[in-house]
C-alpha positions in Angstrom: 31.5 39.2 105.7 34.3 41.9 104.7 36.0 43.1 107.6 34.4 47.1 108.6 36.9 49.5 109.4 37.0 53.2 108.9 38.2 54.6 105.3 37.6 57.5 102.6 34.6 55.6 100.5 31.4 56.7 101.7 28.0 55.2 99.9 25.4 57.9 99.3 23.9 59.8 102.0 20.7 58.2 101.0 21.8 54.9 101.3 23.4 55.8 104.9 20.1 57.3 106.0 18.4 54.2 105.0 20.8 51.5 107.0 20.9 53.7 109.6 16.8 53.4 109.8 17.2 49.4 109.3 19.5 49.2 112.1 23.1 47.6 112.2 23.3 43.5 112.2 24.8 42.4 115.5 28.1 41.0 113.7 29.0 44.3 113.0 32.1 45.9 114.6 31.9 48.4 117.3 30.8 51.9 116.2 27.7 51.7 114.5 26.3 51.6 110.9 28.1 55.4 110.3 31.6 53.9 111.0 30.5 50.2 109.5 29.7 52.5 105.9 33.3 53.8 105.9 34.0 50.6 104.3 36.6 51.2 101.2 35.0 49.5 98.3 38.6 48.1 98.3 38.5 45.8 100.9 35.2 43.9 99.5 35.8 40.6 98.0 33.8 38.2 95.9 34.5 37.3 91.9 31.7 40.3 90.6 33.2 43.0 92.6 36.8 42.0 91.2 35.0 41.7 87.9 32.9 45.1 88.4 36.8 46.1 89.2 38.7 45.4 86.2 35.2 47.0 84.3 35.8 50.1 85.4 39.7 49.9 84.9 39.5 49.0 81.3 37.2 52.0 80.8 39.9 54.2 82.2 42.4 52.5 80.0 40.5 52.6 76.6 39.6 56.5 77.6 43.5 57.2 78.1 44.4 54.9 75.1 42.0 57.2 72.9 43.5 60.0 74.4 46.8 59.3 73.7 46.0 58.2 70.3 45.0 61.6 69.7 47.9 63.0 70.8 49.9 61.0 68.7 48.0 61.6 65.5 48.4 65.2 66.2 51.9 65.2 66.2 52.4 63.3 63.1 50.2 65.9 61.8 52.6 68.3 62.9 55.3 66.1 61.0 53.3 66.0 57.9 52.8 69.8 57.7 56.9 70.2 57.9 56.8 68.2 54.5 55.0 70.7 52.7 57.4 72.2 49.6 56.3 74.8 46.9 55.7 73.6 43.2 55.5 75.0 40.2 53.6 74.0 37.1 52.5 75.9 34.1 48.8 75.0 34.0 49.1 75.8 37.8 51.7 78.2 38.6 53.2 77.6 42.2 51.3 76.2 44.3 52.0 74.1 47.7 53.3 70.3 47.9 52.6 67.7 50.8 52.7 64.0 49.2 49.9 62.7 48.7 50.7 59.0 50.4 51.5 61.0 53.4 48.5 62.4 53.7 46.6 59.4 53.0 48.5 57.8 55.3 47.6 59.9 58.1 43.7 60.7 57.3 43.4 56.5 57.1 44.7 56.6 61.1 42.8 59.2 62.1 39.0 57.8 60.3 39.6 55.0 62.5 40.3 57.1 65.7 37.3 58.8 64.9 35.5 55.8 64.7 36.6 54.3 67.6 35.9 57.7 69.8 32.9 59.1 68.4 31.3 56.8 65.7 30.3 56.9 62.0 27.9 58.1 62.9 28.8 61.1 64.6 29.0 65.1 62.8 32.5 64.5 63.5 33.6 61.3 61.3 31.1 62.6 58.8 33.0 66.0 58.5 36.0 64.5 58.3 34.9 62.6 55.3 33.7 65.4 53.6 37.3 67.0 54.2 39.1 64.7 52.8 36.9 64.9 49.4 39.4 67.2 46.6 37.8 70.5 45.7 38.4 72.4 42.4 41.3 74.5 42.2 42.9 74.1 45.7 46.3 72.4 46.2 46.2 69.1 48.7 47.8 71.3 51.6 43.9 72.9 51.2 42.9 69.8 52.0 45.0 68.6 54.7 44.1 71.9 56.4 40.6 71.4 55.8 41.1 67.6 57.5 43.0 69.5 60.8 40.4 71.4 61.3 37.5 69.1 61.8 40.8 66.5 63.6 41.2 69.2 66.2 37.5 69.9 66.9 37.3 66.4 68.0 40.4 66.0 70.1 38.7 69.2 71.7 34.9 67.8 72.1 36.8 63.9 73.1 38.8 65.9 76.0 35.9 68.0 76.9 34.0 64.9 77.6 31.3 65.9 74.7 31.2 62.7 72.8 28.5 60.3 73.6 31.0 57.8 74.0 32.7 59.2 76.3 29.8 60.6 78.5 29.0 56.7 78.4 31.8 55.5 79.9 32.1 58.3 82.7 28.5 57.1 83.4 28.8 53.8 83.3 31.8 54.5 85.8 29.6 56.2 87.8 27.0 53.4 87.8 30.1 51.2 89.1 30.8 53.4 91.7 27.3 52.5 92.9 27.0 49.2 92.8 30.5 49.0 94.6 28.5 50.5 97.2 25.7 48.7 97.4 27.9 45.2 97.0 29.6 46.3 100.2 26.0 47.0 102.0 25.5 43.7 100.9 28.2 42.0 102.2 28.1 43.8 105.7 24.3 42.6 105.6 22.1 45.3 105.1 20.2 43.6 102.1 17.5 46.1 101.8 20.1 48.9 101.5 22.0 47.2 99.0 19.0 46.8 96.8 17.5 50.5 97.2 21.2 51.9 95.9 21.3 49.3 93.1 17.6 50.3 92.2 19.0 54.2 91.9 21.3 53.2 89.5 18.6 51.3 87.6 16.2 54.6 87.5 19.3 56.9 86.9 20.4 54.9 84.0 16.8 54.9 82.4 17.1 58.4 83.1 20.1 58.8 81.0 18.6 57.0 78.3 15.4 58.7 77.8 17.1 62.3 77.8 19.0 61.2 75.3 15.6 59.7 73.1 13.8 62.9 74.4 11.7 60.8 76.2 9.8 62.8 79.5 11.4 61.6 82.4 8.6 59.4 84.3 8.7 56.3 86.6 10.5 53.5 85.6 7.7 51.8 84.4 7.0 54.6 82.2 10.2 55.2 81.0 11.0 51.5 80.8 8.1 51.5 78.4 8.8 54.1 76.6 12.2 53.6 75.7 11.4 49.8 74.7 9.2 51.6 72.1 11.3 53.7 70.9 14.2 51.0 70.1 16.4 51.5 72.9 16.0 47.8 73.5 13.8 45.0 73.0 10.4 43.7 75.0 12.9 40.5 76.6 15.2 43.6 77.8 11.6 45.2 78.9 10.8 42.2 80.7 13.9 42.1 82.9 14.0 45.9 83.7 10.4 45.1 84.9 11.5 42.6 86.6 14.4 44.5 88.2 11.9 47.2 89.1 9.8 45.0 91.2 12.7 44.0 93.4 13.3 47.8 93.9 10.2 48.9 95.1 9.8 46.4 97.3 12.9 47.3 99.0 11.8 50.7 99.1 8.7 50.3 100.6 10.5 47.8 103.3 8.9 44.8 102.0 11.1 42.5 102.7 9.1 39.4 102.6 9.1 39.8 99.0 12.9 38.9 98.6 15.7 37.2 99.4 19.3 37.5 99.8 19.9 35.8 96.7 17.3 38.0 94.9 19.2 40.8 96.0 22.5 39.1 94.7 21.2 38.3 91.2 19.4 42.1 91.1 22.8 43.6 91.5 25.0 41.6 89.1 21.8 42.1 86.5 21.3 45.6 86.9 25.3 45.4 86.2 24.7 43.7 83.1 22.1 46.2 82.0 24.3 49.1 82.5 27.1 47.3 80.4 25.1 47.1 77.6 23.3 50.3 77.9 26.1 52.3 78.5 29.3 51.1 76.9 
């Protein structure tokens, strides 16, 4: 059991609520269930919670890596503009000059940022594209600025948080956040606590995902259903969240006949799995 002292991590108030109605296990340390859920998530050990860990840490670092990334694109873009020279041809008269390999160079980098942040499927890789296409009677400075502009709406939307990519790893860092709580109810031994906040991850998760279908938000049954249909997964992924929900509602009803320890155990770690893949 993880040694209960006081500290800044607090699970929800919902999950305090519940221990506190389940009463404290007589191992715990003087001062109650309030002071036991002071816990840091820091102090829990155990090989998922170290794994759940270094999840949630290479989040942070892809999110800054992308960030970054954009920074430095942006700069060379900044380099590539002080390139620019004025030409003169007769067909053309002057016009502006940026080298053409420099600019390739640079649009190559920033596709693949824009893949990697947003998708290609996203309005912002597909603008791009379309940006970098040559248009009659425009000089390739035209283009390049053409390029900047729909580069600097998405280092805008990516810092803003408005790509679904990012909104999925905030999330899913969220969903960590919670099962680091219940992990710790678990190992302090309230059971049934640690499985009603691992369930609220499992609903708010589905919830997530059937906004994001425009599926009605419903029970988890429903929505489990309904996003199953709609393609967010297959029946075998059905057939676990099902599964999943079961153990839920039973410790939200306070059956606890209906579970074990281990149940509880393997509910957490797959409910992790399931936000993983979900979310990431």
């Amino acid at each position: 059991m993880a040694s209960l002292t006081s500290g800044d991590s607090r699970p929800s108030a919902g999950a305090c609520h519940y221990v506190a109605r389940q009463g404290a296990p007589s191992s715990l340390a003087e001062g109650g269930p309030e002071k036991a859920l002071c816990l840091s998530s820091y102090q829990t050990s155990g090989g998922v919670k170290k794994g759940r860990m270094l999840s949630g840490h290479l989040k942070g670092i892809r999110m800054r890596i992308l960030s970054g990334r954009f920074d430095e694109l942006y700069q060379q873009l900044k380099q590539l503009e002080s390139t620019e020279t004025k030409k003169y041809s007769e067909y053309r008269g002057n016009y502006r000059h940026i080298e053409q390999d420099l600019i390739l160079n640079w649009s190559v980098k920033v596709r693949n940022l824009l893949s990697n942040a947003c998708g290609k499927d996203s309005e912002h890789y597909i603008s791009f594209g379309l940006a970098e296409e040559p248009q009659s009677y425009e000089d390739n400075v035209d283009r390049l600025n053409r390029m900047k502009a729909v580069f600097l709406a998405a280092q805008e939307d990516f810092n803003g948080g408005y790509f679904n990519s990012v909104r999925n790893l905030i999330q899913a860092e969220l969903a960590d956040d919670e099962l680091d709580q219940a992990s710790v109810l678990f190992e302090a031994g309230y059971i049934a606590a640690a499985a009603v906040v691992a369930g609220v991850v499992l609903e708010t998760t589905l919830r997530t995902l059937s906004i994001r279908r425009g599926i009605p938000i419903g029970s988890i049954d429903k929505m489990n259903a309904e996003l199953a249909k709609a393609g967010q997964y297959n029946t075998l992924v059905q057939k676990r969240v099902t599964a999943l929900a079961a153990v839920r509602n039973s410790a939200a009803h306070g059956k606890s006949q209906e579970y074990s320890a281990e149940d509880v155990a393997a509910f957490i770690a797959e409910i992790e799995r399931f936000v993983g893949d979900q979310l990431s």
